[in-house]
ZAGUKOL-869250 format. One record per atom (N, C-alpha, C, CB): residue number from 1; residue in one letter; atom name; y, x, z. Coordinates in Angstrom, 2 decimals. Atoms other than C-alpha are relative to their C-alpha. Last residue first. Glycine has a CB too. Example, Ala and Ser with C-alpha at 12.3 -4.5 7.8 and 13.67 -1.06 7.14 Angstrom:
2
> 2,s,N,-1.19,-0.82,-0.06
> 2,s,CA,-1.06,13.67,7.14
> 2,s,C,1.09,-0.77,0.73
> 2,s,CB,0.46,0.41,-1.42
> 1,a,N,-1.19,0.89,0.00
> 1,a,CA,-4.50,12.30,7.80
> 1,a,C,1.20,0.90,0.00
> 1,a,CB,0.03,-0.99,1.25
//
This chain:
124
> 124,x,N,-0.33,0.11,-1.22
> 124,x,CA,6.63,-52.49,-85.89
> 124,x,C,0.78,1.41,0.52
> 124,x,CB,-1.26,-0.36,0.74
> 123,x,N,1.04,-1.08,0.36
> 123,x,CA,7.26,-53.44,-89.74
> 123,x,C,0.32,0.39,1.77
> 123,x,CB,0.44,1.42,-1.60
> 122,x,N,-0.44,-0.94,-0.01
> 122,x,CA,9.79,-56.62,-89.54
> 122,x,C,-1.19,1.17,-0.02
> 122,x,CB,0.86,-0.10,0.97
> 121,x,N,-0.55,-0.34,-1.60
> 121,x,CA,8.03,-59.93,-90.24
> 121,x,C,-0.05,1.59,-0.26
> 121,x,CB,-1.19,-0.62,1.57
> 120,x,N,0.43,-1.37,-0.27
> 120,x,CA,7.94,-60.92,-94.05
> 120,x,C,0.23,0.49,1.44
> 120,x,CB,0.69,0.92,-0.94
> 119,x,N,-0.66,-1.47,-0.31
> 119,x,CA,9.38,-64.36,-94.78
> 119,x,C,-0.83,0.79,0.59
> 119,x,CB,1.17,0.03,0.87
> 118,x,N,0.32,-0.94,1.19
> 118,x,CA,6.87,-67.06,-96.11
> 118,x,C,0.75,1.19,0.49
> 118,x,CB,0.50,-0.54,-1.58
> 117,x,N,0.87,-0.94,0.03
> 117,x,CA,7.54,-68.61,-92.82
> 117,x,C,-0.60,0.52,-0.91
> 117,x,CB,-0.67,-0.19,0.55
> 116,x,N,0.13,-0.89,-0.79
> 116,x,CA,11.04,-69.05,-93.31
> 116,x,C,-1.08,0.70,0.78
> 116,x,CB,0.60,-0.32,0.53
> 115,x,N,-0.36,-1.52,0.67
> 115,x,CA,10.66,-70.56,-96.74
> 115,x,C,0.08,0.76,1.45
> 115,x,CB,1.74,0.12,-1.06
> 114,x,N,0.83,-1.18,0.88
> 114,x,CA,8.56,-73.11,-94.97
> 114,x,C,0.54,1.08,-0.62
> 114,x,CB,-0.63,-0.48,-1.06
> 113,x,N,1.20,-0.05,-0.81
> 113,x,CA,10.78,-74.12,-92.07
> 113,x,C,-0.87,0.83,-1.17
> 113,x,CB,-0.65,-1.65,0.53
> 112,x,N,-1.00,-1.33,-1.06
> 112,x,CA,13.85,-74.13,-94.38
> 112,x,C,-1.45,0.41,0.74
> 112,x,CB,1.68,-0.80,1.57
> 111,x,N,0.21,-0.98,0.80
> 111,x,CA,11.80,-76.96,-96.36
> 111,x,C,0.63,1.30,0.27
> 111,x,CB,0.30,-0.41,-1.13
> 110,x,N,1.04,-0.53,0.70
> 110,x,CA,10.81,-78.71,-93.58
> 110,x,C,0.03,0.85,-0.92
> 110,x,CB,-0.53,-0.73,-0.44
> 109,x,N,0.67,-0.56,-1.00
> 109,x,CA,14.12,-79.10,-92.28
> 109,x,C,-1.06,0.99,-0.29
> 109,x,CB,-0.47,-0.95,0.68
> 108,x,N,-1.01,-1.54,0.24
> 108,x,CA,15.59,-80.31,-95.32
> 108,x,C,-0.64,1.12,0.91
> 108,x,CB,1.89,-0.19,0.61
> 107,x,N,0.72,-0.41,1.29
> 107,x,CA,12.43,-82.75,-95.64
> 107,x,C,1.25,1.24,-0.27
> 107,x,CB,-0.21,-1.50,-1.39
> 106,x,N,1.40,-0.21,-0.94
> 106,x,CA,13.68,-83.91,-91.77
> 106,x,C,-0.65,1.19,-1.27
> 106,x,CB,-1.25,-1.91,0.34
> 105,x,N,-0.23,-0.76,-0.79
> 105,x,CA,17.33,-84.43,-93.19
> 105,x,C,-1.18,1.18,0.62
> 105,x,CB,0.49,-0.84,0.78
> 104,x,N,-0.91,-0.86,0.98
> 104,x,CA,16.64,-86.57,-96.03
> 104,x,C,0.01,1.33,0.88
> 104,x,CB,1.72,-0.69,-0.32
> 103,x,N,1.09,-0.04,1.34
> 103,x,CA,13.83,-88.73,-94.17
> 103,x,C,1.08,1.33,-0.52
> 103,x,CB,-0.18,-1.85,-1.35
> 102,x,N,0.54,-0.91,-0.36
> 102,x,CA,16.53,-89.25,-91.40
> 102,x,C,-0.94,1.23,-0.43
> 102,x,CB,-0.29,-0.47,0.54
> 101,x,N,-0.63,-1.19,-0.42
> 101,x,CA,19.36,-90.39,-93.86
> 101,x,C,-0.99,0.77,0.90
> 101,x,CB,1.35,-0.31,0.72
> 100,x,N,-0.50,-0.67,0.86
> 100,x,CA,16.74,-92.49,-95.40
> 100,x,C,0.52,1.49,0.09
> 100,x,CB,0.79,-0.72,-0.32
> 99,x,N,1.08,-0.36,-0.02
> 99,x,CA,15.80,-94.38,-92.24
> 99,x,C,0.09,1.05,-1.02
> 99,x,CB,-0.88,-1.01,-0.11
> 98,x,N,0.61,0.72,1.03
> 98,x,CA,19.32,-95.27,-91.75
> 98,x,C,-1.33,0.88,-0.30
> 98,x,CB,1.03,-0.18,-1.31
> 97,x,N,-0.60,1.01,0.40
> 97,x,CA,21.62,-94.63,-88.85
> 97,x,C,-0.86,-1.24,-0.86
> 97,x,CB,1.03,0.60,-0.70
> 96,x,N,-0.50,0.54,1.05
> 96,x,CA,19.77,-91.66,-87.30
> 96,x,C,0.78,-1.70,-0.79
> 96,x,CB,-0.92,0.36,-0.41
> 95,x,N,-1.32,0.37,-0.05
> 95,x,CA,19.46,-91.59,-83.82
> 95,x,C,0.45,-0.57,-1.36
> 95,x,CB,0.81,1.16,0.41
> 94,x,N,-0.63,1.09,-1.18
> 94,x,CA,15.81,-91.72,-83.13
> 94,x,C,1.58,-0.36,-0.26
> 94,x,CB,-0.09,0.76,1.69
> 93,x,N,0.66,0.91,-0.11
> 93,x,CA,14.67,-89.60,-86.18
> 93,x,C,0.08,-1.12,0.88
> 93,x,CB,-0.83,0.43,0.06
> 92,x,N,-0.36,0.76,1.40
> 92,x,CA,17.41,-87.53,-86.06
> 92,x,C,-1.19,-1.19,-0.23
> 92,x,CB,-0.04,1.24,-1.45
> 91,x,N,-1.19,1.28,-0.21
> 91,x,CA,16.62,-86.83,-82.57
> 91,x,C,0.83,-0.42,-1.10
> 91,x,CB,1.11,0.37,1.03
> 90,x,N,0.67,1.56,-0.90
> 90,x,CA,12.65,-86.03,-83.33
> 90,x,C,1.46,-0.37,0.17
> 90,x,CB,-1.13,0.15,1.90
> 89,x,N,0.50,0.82,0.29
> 89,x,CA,14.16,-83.92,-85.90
> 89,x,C,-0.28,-1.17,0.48
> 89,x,CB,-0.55,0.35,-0.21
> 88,x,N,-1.22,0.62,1.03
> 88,x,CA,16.63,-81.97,-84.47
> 88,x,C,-0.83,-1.01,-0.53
> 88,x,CB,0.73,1.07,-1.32
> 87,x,N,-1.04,0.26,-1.02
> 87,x,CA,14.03,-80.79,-81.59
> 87,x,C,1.10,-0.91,-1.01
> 87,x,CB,0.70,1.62,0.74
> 86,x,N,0.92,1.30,-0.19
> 86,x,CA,11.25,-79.97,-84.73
> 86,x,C,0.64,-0.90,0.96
> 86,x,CB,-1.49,0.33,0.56
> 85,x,N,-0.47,0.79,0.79
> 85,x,CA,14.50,-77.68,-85.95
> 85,x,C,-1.29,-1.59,-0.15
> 85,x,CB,0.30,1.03,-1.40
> 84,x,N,-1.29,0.47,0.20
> 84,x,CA,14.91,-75.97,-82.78
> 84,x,C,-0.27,-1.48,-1.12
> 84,x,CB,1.00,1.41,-0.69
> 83,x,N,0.02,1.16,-1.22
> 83,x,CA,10.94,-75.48,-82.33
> 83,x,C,1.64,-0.38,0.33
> 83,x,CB,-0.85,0.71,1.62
> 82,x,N,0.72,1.18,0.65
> 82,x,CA,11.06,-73.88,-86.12
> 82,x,C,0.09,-1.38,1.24
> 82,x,CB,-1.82,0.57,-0.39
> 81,x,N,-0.88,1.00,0.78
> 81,x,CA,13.79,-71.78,-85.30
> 81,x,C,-0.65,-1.35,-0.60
> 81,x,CB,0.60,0.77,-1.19
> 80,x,N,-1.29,0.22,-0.42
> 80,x,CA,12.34,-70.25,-82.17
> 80,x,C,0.91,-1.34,-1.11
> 80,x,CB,0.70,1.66,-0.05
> 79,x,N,0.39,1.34,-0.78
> 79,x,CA,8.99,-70.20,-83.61
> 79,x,C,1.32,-0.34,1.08
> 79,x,CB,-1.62,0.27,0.98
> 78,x,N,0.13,1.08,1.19
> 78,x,CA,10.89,-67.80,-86.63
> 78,x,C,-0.96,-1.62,0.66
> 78,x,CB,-1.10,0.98,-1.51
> 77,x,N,-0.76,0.58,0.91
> 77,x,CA,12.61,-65.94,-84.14
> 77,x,C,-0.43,-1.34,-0.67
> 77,x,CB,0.18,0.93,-0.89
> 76,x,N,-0.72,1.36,-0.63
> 76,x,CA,9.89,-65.30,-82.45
> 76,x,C,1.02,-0.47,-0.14
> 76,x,CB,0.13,-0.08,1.05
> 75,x,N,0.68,1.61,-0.74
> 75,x,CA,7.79,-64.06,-84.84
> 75,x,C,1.13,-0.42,0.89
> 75,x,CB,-1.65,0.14,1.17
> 74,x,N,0.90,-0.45,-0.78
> 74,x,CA,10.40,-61.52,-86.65
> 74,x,C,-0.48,-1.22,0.61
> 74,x,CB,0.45,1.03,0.88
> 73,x,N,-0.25,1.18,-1.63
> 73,x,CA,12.39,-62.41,-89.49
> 73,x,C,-0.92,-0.08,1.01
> 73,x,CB,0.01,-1.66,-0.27
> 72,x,N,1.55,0.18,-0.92
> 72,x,CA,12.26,-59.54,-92.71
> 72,x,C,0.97,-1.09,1.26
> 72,x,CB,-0.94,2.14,0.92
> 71,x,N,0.41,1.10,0.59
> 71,x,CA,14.17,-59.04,-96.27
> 71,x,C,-0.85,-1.04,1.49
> 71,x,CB,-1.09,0.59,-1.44
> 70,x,N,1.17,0.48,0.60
> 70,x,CA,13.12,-55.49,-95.24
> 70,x,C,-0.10,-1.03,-0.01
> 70,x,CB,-0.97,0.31,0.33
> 69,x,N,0.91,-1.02,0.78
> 69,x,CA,16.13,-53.88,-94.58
> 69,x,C,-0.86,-0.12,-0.73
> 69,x,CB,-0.55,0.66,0.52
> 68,x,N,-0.57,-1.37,1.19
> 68,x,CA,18.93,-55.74,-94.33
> 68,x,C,-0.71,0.41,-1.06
> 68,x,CB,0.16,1.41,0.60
> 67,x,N,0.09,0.70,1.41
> 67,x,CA,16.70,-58.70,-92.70
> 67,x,C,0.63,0.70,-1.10
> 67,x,CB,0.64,-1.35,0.02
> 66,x,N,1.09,0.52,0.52
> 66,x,CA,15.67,-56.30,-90.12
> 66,x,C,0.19,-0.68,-1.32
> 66,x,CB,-0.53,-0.82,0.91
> 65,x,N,0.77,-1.56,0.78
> 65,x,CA,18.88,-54.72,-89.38
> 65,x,C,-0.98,0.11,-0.59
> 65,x,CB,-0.41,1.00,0.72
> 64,x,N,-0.57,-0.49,1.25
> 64,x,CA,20.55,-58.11,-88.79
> 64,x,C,-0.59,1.40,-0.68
> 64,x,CB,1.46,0.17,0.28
> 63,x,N,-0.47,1.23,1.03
> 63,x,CA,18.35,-59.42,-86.60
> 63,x,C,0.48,0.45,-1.14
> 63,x,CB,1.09,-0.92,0.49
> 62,x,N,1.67,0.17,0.20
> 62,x,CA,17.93,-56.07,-84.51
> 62,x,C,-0.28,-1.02,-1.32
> 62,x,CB,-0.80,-0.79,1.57
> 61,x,N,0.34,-1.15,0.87
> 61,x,CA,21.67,-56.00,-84.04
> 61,x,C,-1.25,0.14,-1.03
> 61,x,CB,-0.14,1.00,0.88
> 60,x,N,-0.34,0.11,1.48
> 60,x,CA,21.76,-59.60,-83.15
> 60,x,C,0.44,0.74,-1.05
> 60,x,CB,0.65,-0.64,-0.10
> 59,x,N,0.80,1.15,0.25
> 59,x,CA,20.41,-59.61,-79.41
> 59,x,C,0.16,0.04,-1.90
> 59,x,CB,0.73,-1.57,0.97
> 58,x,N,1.45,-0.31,-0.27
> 58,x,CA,21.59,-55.83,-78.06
> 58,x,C,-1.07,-1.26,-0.36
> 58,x,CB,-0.12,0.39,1.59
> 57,x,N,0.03,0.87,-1.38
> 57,x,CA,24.93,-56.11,-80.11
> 57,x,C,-1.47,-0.02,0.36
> 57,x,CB,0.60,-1.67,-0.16
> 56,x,N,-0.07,-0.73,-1.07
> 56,x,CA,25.65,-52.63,-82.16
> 56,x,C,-0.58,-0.92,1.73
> 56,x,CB,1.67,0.48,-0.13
> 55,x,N,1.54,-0.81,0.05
> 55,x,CA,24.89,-54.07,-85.55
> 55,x,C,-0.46,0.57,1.73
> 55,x,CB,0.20,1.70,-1.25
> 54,x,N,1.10,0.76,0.10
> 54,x,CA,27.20,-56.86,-84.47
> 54,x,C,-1.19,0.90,-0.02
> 54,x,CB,0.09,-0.88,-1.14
> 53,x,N,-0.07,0.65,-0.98
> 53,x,CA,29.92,-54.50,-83.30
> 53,x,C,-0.96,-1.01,-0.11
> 53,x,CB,1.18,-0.37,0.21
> 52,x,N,0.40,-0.69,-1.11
> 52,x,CA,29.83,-52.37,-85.87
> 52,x,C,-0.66,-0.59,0.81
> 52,x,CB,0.83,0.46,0.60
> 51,x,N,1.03,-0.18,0.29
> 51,x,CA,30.51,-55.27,-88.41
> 51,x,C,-0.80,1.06,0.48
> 51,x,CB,0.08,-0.06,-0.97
> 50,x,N,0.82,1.05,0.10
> 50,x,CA,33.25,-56.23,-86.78
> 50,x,C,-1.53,0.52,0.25
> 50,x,CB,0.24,-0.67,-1.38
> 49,x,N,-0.01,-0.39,-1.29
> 49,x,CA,34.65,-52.53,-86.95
> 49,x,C,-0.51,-1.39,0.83
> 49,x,CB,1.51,0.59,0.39
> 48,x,N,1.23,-0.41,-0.85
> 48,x,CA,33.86,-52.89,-90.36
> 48,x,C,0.13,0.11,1.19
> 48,x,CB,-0.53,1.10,-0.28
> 47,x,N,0.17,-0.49,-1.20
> 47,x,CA,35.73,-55.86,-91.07
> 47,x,C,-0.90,0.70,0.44
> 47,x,CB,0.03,-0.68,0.62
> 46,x,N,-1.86,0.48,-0.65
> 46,x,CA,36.69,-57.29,-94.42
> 46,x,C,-0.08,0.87,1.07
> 46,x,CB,0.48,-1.93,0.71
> 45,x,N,-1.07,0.21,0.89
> 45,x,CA,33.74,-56.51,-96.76
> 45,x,C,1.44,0.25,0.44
> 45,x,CB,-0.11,-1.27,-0.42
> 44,x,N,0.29,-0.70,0.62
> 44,x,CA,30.88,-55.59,-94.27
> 44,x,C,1.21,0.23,-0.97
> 44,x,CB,-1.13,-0.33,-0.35
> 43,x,N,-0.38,-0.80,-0.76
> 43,x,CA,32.36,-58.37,-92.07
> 43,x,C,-0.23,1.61,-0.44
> 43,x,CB,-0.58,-0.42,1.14
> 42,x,N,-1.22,0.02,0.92
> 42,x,CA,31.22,-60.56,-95.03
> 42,x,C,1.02,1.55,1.31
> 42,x,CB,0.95,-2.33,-0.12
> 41,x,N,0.08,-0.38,1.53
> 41,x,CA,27.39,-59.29,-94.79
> 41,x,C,1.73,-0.46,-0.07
> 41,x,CB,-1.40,-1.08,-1.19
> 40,x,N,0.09,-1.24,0.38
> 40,x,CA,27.50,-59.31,-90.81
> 40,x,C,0.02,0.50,-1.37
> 40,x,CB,-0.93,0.35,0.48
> 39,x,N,-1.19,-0.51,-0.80
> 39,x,CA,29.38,-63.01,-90.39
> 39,x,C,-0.47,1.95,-0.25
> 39,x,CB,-0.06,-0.81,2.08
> 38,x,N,-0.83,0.39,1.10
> 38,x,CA,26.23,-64.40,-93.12
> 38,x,C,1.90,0.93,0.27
> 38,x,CB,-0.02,-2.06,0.12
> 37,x,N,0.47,-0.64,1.22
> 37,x,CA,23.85,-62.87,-90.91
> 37,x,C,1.08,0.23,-0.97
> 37,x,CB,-1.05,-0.80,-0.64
> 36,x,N,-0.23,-1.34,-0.43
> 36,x,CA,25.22,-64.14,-87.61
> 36,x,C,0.05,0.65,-1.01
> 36,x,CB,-0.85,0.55,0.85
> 35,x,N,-0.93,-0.46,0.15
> 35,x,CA,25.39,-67.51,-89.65
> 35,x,C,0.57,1.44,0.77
> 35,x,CB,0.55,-0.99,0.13
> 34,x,N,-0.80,0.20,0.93
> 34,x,CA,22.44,-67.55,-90.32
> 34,x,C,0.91,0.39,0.19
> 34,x,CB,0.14,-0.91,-0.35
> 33,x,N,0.22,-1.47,0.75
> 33,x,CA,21.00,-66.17,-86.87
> 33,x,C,0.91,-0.18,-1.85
> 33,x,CB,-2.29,0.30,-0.19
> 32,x,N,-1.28,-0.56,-0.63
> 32,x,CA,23.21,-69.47,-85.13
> 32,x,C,-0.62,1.08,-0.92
> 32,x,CB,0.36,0.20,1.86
> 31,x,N,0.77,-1.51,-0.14
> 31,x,CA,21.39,-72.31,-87.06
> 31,x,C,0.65,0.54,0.68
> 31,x,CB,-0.24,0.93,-1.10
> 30,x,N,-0.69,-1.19,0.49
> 30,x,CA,23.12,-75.77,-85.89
> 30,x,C,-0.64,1.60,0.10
> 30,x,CB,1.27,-0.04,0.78
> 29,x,N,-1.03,0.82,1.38
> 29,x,CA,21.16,-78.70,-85.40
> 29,x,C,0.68,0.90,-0.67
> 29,x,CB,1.27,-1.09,0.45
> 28,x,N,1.22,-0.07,0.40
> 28,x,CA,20.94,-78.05,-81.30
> 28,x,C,0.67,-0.85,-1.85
> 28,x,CB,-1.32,-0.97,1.35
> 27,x,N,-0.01,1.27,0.55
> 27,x,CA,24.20,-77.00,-80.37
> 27,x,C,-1.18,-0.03,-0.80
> 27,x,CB,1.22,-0.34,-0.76
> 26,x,N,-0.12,0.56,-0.65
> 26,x,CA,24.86,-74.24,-77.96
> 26,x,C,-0.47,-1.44,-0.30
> 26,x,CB,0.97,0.29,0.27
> 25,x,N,0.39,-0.39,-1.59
> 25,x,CA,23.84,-71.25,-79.44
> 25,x,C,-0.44,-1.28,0.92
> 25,x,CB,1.41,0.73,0.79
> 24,x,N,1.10,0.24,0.55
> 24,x,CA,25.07,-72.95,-82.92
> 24,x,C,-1.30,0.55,1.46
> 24,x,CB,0.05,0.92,-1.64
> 23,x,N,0.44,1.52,-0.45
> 23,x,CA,28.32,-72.89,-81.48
> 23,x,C,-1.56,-0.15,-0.25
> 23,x,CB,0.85,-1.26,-0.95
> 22,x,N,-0.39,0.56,-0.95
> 22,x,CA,27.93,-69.07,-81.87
> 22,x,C,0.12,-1.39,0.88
> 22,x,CB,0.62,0.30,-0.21
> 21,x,N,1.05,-0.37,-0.70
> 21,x,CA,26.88,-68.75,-84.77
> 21,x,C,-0.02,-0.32,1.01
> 21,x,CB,-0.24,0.98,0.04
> 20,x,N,1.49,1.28,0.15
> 20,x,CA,29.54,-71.23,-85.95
> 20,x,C,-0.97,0.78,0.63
> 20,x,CB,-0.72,-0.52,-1.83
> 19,x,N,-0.57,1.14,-0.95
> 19,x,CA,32.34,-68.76,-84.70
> 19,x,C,-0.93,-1.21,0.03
> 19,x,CB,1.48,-0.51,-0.49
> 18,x,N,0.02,-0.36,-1.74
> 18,x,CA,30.66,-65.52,-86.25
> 18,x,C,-0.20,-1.20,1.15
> 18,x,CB,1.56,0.67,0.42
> 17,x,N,0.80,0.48,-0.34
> 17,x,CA,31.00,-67.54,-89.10
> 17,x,C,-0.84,0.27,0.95
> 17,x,CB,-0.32,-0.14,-0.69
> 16,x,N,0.51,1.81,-0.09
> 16,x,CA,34.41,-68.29,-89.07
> 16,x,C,-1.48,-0.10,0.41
> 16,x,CB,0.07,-0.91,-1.71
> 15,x,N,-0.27,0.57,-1.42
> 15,x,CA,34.84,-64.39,-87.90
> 15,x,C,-0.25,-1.46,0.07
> 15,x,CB,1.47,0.25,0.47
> 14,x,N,0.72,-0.54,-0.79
> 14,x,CA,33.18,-63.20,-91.07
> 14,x,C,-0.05,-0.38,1.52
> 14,x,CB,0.27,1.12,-0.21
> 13,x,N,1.06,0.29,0.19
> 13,x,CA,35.26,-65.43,-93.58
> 13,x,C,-1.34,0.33,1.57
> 13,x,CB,-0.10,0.78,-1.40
> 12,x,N,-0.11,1.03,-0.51
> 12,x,CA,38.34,-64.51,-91.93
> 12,x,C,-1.34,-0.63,-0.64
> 12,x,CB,1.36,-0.60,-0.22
> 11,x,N,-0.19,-0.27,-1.64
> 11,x,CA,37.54,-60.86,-92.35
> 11,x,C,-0.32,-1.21,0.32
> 11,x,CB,1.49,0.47,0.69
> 10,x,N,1.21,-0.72,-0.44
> 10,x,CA,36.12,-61.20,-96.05
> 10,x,C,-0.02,-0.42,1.74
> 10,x,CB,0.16,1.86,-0.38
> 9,x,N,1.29,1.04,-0.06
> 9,x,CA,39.01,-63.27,-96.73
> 9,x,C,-0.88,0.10,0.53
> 9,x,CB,-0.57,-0.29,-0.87
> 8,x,N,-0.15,0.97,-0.80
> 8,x,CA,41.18,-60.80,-95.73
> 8,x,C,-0.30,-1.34,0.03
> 8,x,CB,0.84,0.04,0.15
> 7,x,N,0.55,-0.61,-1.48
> 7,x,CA,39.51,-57.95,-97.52
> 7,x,C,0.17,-0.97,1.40
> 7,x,CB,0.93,1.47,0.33
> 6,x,N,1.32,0.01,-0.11
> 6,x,CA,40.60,-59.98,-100.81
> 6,x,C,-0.77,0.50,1.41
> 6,x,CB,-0.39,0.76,-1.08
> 5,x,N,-0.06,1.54,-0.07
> 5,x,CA,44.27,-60.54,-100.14
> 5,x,C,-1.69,0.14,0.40
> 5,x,CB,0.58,-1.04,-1.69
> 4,x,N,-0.16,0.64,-0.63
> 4,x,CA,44.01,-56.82,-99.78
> 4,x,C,-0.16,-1.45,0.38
> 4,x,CB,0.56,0.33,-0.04
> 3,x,N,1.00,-0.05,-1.45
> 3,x,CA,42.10,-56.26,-102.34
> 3,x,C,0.42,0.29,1.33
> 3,x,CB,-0.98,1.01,-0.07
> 2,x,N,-0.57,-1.27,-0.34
> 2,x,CA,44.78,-58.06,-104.49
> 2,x,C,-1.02,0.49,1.04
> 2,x,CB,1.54,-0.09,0.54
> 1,x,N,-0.49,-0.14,-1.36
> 1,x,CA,43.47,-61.25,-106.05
> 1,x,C,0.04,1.48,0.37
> 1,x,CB,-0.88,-0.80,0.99
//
């Protein structure tokens, strides 16, 4: 592919997931720092003036500069994402269809939950 073709993946990559972060604001279930993350590493590729603009935002600059640097997710973040994904749970556990599908979901949870507190909090 032509790095053009290529740069415009990058872009449209970066803004899709921009666009989930975002819902993800709103919608319990849905990470939003992921995909902030994921929108500042392709926006790196396709869009720096994107990728300005995130380093530059006063909630998801910080975010992204941290995990750049030092691999890192700061406390409240990480009881932020944990009391999101105990919130998804209890209504996967009530809504779910099949006991299974909740079980599946919950042990996804959990295991996101622990790799994210093994992560390293930012240096102060």
């Amino acid at each position: 592919m032509t790095p053009p073709a290529m740069r415009a993946l990058w872009w449209l990559l970066a803004w899709a997931s921009l666009a989930l972060g975002l819902l993800g604001v709103l919608l319990p279930g849905l990470p939003t720092v992921p995909f902030v993350r994921l929108a500042a590493f392709a926006a790196a590729r396709g869009s720096p003036r994107l990728r300005a603009r995130l380093l530059a935002h006063r909630r998801f600059g910080p975010l992204i500069r941290d995990w750049e640097r030092h691999g890192a997710v700061g406390r409240r973040a990480k009881w932020l994402a944990t009391a999101m994904m105990a919130a998804s749970a209890v209504l996967l556990g009530l809504f779910a269809a099949r006991a299974w599908q909740a079980a599946l979901g919950i042990a996804a949870m959990a295991a996101v939950a622990a790799w994210l507190w093994r992560r390293p909090e930012p240096p102060p």
